[in-house]
C-alpha positions as CSV (number, residue, x, y, z in Angstrom):
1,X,91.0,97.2,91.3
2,X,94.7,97.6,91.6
3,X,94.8,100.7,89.1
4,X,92.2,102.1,91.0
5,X,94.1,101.3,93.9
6,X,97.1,102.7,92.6
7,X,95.3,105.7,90.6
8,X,93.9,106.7,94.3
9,X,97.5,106.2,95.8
10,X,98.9,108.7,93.6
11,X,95.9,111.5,94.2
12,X,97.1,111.4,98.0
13,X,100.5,111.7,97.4
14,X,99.7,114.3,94.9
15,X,97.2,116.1,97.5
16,X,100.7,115.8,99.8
17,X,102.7,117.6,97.7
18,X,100.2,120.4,96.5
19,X,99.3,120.8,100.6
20,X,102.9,121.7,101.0
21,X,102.5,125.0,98.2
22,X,102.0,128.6,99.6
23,X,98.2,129.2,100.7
24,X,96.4,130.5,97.5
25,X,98.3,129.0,95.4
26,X,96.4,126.2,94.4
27,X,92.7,125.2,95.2
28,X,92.5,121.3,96.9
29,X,88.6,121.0,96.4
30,X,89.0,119.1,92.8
31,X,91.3,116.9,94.2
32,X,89.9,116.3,97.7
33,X,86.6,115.5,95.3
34,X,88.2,113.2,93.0
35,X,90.3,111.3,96.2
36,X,86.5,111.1,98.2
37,X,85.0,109.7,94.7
38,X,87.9,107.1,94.1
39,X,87.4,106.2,98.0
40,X,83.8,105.4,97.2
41,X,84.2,103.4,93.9
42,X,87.0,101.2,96.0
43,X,84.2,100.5,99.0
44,X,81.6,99.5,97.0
45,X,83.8,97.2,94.9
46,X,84.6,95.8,98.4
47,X,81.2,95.7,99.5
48,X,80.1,93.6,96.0
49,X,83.2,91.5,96.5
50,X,82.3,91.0,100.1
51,X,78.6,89.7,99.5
52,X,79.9,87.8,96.6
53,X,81.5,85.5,99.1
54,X,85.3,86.7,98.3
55,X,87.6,88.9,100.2
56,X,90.0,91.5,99.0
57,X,93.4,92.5,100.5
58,X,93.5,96.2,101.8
59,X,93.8,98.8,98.6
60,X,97.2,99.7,100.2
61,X,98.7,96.4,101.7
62,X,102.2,95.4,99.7
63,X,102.0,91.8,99.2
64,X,105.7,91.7,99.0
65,X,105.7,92.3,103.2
66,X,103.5,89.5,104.1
C-alpha cells in the first residue's frame, strides 16, 4: 500500500512538472491513465480493508505531523 501510495505520489508530481512544458510538447493522456488506474487500485484496497473491519490512514497523510 505505501509503494503504491508513493508510486501514485510521484505520477502527480510528475504530471506537475510535464503540465508546466510548452503545449505539444508532450501528450498527458498515458499519464492521466496510469494516475486514474493507481487511484482505483488504492480505493478498492480501501474498500476491502474497510469491510475487513480495519481502517487505513489517507494514501498521503505523513505520520510524522500527527
Amino acid at each position: 500500500m505505501d509503494s503504491m501510495s508513493r508510486a501514485l505520489e510521484s505520477l502527480l508530481r510528475a504530471r506537475e512538472d510535464v503540465a508546466l512544458l510548452p503545449p505539444g510538447t508532450c501528450h498527458l493522456d498515458p499519464l492521466d491513465e496510469e494516475i486514474q488506474r493507481l487511484h482505483e487500485q488504492l480505493d478498492q484496497i480501501k474498500d476491502a480493508t474497510h469491510r475487513a473491519g480495519f481502517s487505513l490512514r489517507p494514501a498521503f497523510e505523513n505520520p510524522m505531523q500527527r
